[in-house]
Structures are given as structure tokens and as C-alpha cells.
C-alpha positions in Angstrom: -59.1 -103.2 54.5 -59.8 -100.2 56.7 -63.3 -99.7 57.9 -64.7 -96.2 58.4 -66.7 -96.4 61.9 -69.6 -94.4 62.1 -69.9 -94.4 66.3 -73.7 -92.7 66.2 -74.5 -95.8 64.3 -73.0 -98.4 67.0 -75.5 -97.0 69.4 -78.6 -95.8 67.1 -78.9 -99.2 65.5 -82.4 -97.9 63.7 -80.8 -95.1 62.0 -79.1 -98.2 59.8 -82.3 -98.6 57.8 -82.5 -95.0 56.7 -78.7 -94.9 55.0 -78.0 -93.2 51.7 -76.2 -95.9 50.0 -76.1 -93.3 46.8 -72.8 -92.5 45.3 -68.9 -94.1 45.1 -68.3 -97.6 46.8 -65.2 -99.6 46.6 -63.9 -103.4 47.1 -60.9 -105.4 46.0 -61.9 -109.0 44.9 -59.1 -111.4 46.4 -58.9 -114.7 43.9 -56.4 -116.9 42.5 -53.8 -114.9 44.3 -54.4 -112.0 42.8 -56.8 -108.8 43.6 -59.3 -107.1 40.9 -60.8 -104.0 41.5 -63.9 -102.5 41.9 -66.0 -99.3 41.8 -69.6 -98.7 42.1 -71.7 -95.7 42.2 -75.1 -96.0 43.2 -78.1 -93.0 41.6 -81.9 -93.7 43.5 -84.8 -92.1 41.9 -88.4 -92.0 43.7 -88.8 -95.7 43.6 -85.8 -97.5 42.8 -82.0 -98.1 42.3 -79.3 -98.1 39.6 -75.9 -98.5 39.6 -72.5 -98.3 37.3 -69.4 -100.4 37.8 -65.5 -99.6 36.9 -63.2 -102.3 36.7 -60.0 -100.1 36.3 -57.7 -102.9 36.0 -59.6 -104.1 32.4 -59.7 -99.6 31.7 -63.7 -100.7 32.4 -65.7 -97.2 33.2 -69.2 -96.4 34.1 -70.7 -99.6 33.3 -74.2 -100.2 33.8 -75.5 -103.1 36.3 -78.6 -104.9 35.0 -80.4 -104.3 38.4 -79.9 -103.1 42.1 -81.9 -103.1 45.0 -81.4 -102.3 48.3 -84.1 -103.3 51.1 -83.8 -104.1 54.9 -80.1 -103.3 55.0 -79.4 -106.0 52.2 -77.7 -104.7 48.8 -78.2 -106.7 45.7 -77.1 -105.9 42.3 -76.5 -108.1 39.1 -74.3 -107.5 35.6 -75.7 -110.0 33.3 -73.6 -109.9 31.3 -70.7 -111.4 32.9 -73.1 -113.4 34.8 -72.3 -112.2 38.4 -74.1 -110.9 41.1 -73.0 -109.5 44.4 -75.9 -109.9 48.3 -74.1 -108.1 50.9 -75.6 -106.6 54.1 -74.7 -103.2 55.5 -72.9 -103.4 59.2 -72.7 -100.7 61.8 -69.3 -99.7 60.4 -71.1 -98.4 56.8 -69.7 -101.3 55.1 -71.2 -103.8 53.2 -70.5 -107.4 54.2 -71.3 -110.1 51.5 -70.7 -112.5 48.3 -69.9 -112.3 44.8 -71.0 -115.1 42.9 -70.0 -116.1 39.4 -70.3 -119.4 37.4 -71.4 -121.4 40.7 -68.6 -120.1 42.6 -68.7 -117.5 45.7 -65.8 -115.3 47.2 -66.6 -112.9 49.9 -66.6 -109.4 48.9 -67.0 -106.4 51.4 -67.4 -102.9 49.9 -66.6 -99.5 51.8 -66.7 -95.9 50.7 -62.5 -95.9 51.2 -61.0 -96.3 47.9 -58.7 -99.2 47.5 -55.4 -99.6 46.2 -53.9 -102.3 44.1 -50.2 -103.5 45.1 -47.7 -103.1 42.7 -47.1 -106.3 40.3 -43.4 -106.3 37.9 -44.5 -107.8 34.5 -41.3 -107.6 32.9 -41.8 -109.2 29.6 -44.7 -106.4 28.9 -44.0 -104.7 25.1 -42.4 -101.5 25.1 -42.1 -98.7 22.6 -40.3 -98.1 20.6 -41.7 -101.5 18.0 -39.7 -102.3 15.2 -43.1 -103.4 13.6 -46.5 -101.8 12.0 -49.4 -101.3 14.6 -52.6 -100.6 13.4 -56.2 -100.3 15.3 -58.5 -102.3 13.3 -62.3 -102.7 12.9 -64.6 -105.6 11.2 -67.8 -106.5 10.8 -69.5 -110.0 11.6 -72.4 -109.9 9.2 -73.8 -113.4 10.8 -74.6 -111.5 14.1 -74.0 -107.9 13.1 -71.5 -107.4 15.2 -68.5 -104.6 14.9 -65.1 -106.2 16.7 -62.5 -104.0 17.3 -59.0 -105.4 17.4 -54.8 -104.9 17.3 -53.4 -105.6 13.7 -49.0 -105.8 14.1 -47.4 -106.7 10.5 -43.7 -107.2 10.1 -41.8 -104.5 7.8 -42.1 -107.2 5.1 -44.4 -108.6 2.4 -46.1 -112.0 2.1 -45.9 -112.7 5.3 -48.2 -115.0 7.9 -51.0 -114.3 9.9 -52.2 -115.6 13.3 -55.1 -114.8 14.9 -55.2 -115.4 18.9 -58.2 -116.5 20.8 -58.8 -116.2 23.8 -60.1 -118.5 26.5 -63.1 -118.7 28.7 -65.0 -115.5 30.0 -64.7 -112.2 27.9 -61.1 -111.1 27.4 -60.0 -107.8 25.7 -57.6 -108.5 22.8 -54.0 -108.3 25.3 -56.3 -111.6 27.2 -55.7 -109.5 30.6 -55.7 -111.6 33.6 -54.0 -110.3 36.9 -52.0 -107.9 35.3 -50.3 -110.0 32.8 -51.5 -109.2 28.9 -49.9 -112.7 27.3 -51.9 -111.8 24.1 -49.7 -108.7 23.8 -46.6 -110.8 24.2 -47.2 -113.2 22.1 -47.9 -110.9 19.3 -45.3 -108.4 20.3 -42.8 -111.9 19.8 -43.9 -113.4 16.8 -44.2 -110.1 14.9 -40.7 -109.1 15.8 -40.3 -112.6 14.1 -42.0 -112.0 10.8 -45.4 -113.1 11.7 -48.0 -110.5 11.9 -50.4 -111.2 14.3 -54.7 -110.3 15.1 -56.0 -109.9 18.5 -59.4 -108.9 19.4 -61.5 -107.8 22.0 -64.0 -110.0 22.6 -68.2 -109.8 22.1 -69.0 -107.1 24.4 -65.7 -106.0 25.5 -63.4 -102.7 24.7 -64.2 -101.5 21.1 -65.8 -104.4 20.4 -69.9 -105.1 20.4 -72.0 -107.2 21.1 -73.9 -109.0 23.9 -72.1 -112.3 25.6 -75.1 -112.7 27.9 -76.9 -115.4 25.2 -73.4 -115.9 23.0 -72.2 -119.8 23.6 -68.7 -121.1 22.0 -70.2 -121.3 19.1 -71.1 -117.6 18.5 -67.9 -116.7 19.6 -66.8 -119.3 16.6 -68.5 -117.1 14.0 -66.5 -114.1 15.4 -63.2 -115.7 14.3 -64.6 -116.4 10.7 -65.2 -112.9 9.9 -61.2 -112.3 11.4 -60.6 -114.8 8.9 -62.3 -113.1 6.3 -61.3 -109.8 7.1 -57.7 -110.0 7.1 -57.5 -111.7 4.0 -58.1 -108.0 2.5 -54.8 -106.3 4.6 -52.0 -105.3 2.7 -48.6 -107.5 2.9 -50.3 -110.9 4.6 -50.1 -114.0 3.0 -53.6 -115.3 2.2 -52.8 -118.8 2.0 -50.3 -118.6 5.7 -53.4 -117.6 7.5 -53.5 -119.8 10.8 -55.4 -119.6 14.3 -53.6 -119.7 18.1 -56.5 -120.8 20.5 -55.6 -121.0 24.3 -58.0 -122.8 26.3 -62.3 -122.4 25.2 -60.0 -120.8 22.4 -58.5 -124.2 21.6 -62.4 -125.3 21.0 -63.2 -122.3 18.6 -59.8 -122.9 16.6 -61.1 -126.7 15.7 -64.5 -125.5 14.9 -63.2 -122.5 12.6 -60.7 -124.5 11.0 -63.0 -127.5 10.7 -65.2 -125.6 8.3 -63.0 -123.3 6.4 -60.0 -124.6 4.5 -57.9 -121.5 4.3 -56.9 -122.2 7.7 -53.5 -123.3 7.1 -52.2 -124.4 10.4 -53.8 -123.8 14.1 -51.8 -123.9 17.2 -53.4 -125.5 20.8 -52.5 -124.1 24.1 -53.9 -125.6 26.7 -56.6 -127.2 24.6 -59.5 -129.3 25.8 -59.6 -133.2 24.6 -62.0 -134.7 26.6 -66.2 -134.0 26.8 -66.1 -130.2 28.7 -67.8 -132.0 32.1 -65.4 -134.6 32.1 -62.7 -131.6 31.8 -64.7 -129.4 34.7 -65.0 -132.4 37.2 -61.0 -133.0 36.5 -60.3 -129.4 37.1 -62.2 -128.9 40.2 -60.7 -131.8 42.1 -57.1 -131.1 41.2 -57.5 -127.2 42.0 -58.9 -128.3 45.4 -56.5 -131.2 45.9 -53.4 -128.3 45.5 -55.4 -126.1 47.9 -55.4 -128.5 50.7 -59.1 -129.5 51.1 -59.9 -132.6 52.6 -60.5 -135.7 50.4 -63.9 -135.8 52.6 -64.6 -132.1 51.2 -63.6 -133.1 48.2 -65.6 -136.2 47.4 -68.9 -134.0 48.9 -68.0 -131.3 46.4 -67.3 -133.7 43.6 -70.7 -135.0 44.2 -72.7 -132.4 44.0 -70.2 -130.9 40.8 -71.5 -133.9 39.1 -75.3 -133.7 40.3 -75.3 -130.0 38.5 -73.4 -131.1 35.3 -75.5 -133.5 34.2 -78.6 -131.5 35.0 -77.1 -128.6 33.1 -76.5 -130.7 29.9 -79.6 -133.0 30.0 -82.5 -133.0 27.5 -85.0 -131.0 30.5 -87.1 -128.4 29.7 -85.4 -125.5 31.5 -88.3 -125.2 34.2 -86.8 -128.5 35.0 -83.9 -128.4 35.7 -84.2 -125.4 37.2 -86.7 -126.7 39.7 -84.2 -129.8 40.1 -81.2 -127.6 40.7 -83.0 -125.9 43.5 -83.4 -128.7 45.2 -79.7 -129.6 45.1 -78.3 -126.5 46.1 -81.3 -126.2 49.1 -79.4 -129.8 50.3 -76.0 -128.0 49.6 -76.6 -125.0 51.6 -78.5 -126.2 54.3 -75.4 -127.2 55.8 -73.8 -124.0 56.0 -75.0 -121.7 59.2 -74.6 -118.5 57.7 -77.1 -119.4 55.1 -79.3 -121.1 58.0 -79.9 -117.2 59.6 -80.6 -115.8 56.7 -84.7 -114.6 55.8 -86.2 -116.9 53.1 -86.3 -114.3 50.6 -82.6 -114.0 51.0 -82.6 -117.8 50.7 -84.6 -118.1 48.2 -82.6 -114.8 46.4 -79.1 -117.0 46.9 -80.5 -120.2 45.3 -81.8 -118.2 42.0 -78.3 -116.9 42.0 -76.9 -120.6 42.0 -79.3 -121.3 39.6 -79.0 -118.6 37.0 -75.0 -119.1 37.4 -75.2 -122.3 35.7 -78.1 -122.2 33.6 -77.3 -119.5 31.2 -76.6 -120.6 27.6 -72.7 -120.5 27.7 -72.1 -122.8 30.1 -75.3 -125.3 29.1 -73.3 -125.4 25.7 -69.7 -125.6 27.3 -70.6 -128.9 29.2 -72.4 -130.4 26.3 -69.4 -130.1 24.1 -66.9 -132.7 22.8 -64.1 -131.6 21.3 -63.5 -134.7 19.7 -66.4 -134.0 16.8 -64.2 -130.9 15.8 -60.6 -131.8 16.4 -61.3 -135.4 14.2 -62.1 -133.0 10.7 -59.6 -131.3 10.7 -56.7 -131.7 8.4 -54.1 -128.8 8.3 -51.4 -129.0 10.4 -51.4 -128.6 14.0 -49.4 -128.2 17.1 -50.6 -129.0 20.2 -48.7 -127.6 23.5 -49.5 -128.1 27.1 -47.5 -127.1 30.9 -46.9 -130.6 32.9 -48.7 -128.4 35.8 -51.7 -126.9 34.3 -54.9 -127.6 36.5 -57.0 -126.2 34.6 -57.3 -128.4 31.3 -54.8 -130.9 32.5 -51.9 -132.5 30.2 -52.5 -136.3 30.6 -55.9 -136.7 29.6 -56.3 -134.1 27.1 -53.6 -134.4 25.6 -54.3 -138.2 24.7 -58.0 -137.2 23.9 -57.1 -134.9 21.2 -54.2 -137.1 20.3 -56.8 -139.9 19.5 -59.5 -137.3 17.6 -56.2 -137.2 15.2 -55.8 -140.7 14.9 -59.5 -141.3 14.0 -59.7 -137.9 11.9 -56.2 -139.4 10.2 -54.5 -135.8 10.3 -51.0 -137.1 10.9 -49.7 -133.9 10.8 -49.4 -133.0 14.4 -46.9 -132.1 16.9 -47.3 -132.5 20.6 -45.6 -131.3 23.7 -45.7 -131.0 27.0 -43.8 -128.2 29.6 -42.1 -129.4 32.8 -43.1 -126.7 35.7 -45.5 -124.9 33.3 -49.1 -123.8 34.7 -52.5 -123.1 32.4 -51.3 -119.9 31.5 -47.5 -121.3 30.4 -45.8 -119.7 33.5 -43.4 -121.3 35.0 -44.7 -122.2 38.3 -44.4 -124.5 41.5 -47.5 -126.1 42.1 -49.7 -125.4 38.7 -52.5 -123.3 41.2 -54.9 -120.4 40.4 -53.4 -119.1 43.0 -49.8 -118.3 41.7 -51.4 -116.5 38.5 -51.1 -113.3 39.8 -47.7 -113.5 42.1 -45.5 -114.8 39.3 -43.6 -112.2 37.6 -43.4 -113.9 33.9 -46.4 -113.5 31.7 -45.3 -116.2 28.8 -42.8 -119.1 28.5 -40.0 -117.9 26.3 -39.4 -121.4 25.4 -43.0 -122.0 24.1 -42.7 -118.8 22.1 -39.5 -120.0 20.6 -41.2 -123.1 20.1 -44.4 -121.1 18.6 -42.4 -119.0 16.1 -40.0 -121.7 14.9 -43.2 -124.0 14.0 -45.0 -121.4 12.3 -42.5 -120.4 10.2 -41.3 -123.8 9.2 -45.6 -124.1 8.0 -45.5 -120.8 6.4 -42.0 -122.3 3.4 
């Protein structure tokens, strides 16, 4: 990343504290091999700062942060929202040296006033005009929350024909389920359309043309989202009201059960990458694989494993939240105190850090998410179901969840399942080396062509 050096500054130190940090920054988050960017443009009035963000990558523009301040060189701003929030400090060369934290984790993040530049990423199995297929840009209404969700409706040249409606996994997603450049939801549906299946994708609470607030939404919430989708597309023209079926990948393989657990016009669901075992049970599995395939230490990893599981159970105990807040406090002051960096820092910014921490994995989403067990869900249903998982997927790994949700079937007695599990295939069903976060971005495929074979093939043979 270049660095613009301003040389007056190197030897007026003092004239630091009076910088205008107003107007267009830039940064380029590095994670999970990939790089997001980042824009930020800072307004002061007589007393205080504000801020908007653009995430060009997700066509994000002019977003406003929750809050910013900027005192004693130090630069702190939040978006609730997402639940992140960014301390850096501003060096001699006008740059801004610092952290972006997010749902407990922390990747450094400088920003400069030199625009960056993404490189450029081949994703050949993106759609292209011209579609042999109806597109339509669709609107409904979630009474339960009054919510409007805005969303992509493709319907086959045909009558009578299925429905699926995709949902998308953890953090908010717009309705192609962006992530580093690939738009899977837009294959998929590009692919099963051109197949005679018509297909819903949405933008999620708060995201594209879609309201709402995430900040307080848990699983559940987002559950009641996909009920109106349900009841919504029962009214378009040429779908099949009794083919209507879900396609959850990941947290979206939670919401599917739940939906389909309640309402009997689901007709089949399909699983990708679903979770089978209690959510902490899945996180503390996740985190040790993803840092075993990133070469820490089994020293590191037994510390970090430690403290994962001090958190988790705070997080999902019956405390009052003063509680566990207080409790987490003192567990991440005994984590951080073995880090110098945090060691020279003031005790406000300590202090500052720690309520970070805390806030990252207190907020309702993730208090519900660890709490969960998939098992109460997946046991009640009883349309049919197939269940697909990558041999290399890190994130909710085959093995265990696959036999967790094979038993909720057994005790539920919904013998009408099909399982299967990929060779070489990651969380995201790219064909992959290792299965790490890591490779997301570099590989060029978006979706295994096999497990859309596989997808359409099922789904059809459920929709005679």
C-alpha cells in the first residue's frame, strides 16, 4: 500500500494533533485470501464527528457509521449494524494504523487518503445475458416485522413449475450471496431455472432493496423473513403451489428446518453445508480446524481453544447481561494482557478495545446462534430432504454434522433423506486443496457443477 509522506510532519511532530481528518479515506481489508474494499468520508461539525462508508464490492454507497470520534490522534468509528468497529492511530505519514474487529475477531486495517485498487478476479461461471428465462424484480412485505424485502424472481418459459427459495448463510448477504467476488446465489438460480425450476433470492434484512434492521434480528427473525417468501410467491403466475421448497446454505440450513418445521407447504428443502450439532459445539470445531490448516501451533491452539470456550458458554448462559459482560471483561483483560501492543496502549484505549470484544459477542445474533440446536428443528420435519456437504469444508465440517442431522432424522422418523458428501469440496462447494478461508477468494469456480447437477436432478424427481 503506498503511503503519502508528509515530511513537515516527520519533524513538527505537534502539528499531528491539529490534522483535518475530514473528507475521503481508503483501505483494502485483506481476509480469507481475498481483499474487500473500503471508503470513508469523514463531515465535523463544532463538536463532533460523522462519517459514511462505501463498500463498492457489495454496490454499498454512502452508508452512515453509528458513531466516530477522533481524539489524541486515535480514530474510532462503529457500524452497528454489521457489528464492526475499526481504533486506528494516525502516524507521521497521514495514515491511519489500526484494527477492524468483528464477531471477536481482529485484522489489521490501515487507511490512507490514496484510493485503492482491487486486483482483477476471473469468475467464469457468472450469468450472462442473453437468459433464456423470465427475470423479474420483486417486492414483499413481512407483516410479522413490517419489513419490505426486495428480491430476484427467474421463472422458466413454462407453467406449473417449482419454486426454490435460497437462503443465505451467516452475516447479511444480498440476494446473489456475494462473497469475494463470487455471486453463487446467481448461479444457482441462473442453473436450475435454465432447468425448469424457477427460483427466489433475496437481499437480506437491511441489505440492497431490502429493509430492515439486523442489529437486534437473531436466526429466528430472519426465519419469519422466509415465511412471507413462502407466502408471497404462492400468488406469482406459472409456480406450482404445492412444488414450493427451500435451499438453505449454512445459518440458511437452520432457517430452512425451522420454516419448514412449521409450515407444511414446504415440499422438499435442500441442506448445503448445514449445521447438525449444538452451534458452540460447531464454532469450537471450526475454529480449531481453520487454525490447524493455517499452521498455528497446537500450543496456540489449545490457548485459543480455551478461551473460545470460556466466551461461548458465558455468551449462552442464563446471566443477566451485566454479567456476563462484567465476566467477559475479565477474560479478554487475561487474553490481552499478553499481547505488547495492547500493554502501551492508554487505559481508555484499553478499556475502548475490551467493550469492543465485548459488544462483538454479546449482541443478540450471536447469544441466539450459540444457544441453538439444530436437532429440535431438523427432528419435525417430514418432507423430503437432501442433505449435501464438501469432504473439505472447515467451516461446518462433514463428519460430525452430517451424522448429527442424520440422527435428528432417525429420531424425527423422516426416512426420506438423501445424503452426500463431495471429495475436494470447501464450505462454499468449490473445489479446493486444503478446505481454508483462505482459498475463497483465489479460486476461480463459484459453484460445483456436479452439486448443481445433483441439485436439479433431485428437485425435479420431488416435483413428478
Amino acid at each position: 500500500m503506498k503511503k503519502v509522506v508528509v515530511l513537515a510532519l516527520l519533524f513538527c511532530p505537534f502539528l499531528i494533533f491539529a490534522q483535518d481528518i475530514t473528507g475521503k479515506w481508503y483501505s483494502k481489508l485483506s481476509v480469507m485470501g481475498s481483499e474487500l474494499l473500503f471508503g470513508f468520508d469523514f463531515s465535523k461539525n463544532d463538536t463532533s464527528y460523522s462519517g459514511k462508508m462505501d463498500i463498492p464490492q457489495q454496490n454499498a454507497k454512502g452508508i452512515p457509521l453509528s458513531s466516530v470520534t477522533f481524539e489524541d490522534n486515535i480514530l474510532v468509528f462503529k457500524f452497528d449494524q454489521a457489528k464492526f468497529s475499526y481504533t486506528g492511530k494516525l502516524n507521521a505519514s497521514n495514515e491511519f494504523e489500526g484494527v477492524f474487529s468483528q464477531n471477536g475477531q481482529n485484522f489489521p486495517l490501515n487507511l490512507t487518503r490514496t484510493e485503492t485498487t482491487l486486483k482483477k478476479t476471473n469468475r467464469p461461471q457468472e450469468p450472462k445475458p442473453p437468459y433464456d428465462y423470465n427475470i423479474e424484480e420483486v417486492t414483499f412485505i413481512n407483516e410479522k416485522d413490517n419489513i419490505t424485502l426486495g428480491g430476484t424472481f427467474t421463472a422458466p418459459k413454462s407453467e406449473n413449475f417449482p419454486i426454490a427459495i435460497l437462503i443465505s448463510g451467516s452475516g447479511q448477504q444480498d440476494r446473489n450471496s456475494e462473497i469475494f467476488g463470487h455471486k453463487p446465489f446467481w448461479v444457482i438460480a441462473d442453473y436450475l431455472t435454465k432447468n425448469g425450476i424457477g427460483v427466489l433470492r433475496i437481499d437480506d434484512r437491511g441489505v440492497g432493496k431490502s429493509g430492515g434492521n439486523p442489529t437486534n434480528s437473531t436466526t429466528y427473525d430472519f426465519a419469519t423473513d422466509i415465511e412471507a417468501a413462502v407466502q408471497y410467491i404462492k400468488t406469482k403466475k406459472g409456480v406450482n403451489p404445492k412444488k414450493i421448497g427451500l435451499i438453505g446454505h449454512s445459518e440458511g440450513g437452520m432457517i430452512a428446518p425451522i420454516v419448514a418445521s412449521k409450515n407444511k407447504n414446504i415440499s422438499f428443502i435442500v441442506l448445503l453445508a448445514a449445521p447438525g450439532i449444538p452451534c458452540d459445539e460447531l464454532l469450537m470445531e471450526q475454529t480449531f480446524l481453520i487454525a490447524k490448516v493455517s499452521g498455528a501451533s497446537d500450543a496456540e491452539i489449545s490457548k485459543s481453544q480455551k478461551t473460545n470456550r470460556m466466551i461461548y458458554d458465558l455468551v449462552k448462559s442464563d446471566k443477566s447481561n451485566d454479567e456476563i459482560k462484567s465476566d467477559l471483561a475479565n477474560v479478554f483483560k487475561t487474553q490481552f494482557n499478553n499481547d505488547p501492543s495492547f500493554a502501551n496502549l492508554s487505559e481508555n484505549d484499553k478499556n475502548q478495545m475490551i467493550n469492543q470484544q465485548i459488544q462483538s459477542v454479546t449482541y443478540p445474533w450471536i447469544r441466539s446462534f450459540l444457544g441453538f440446536k439444530p436437532e429440535e428443528y431438523l427432528k419435525k420435519v417430514k418432507c423430503p430432504v437432501l442433505i449435501l456437504n464438501g469432504e473439505k469444508d472447515l467451516q461446518v465440517p462433514p463428519q460430525s454434522n452430517l451424522e448429527g442431522i442424520k440422527k435428528a432424522f432417525i429420531k424425527g422418523g423422516n426416512k426420506k433423506i438423501t445424503i452426500k458428501e463431495y471429495p475436494n469440496l470447501n464450505h462454499l462447494f468449490q473445489e479446493c486443496k486444503t478446505g481454508s478461508t483462505e482459498e475463497y477468494g483465489e479460486i476461480e469456480q463459484t459453484f460445483s457443477p456436479q452439486v448443481l447437477s445433483d441439485m436439479k436432478d433431485w428437485i425435479l424427481l420431488q416435483a413428478k
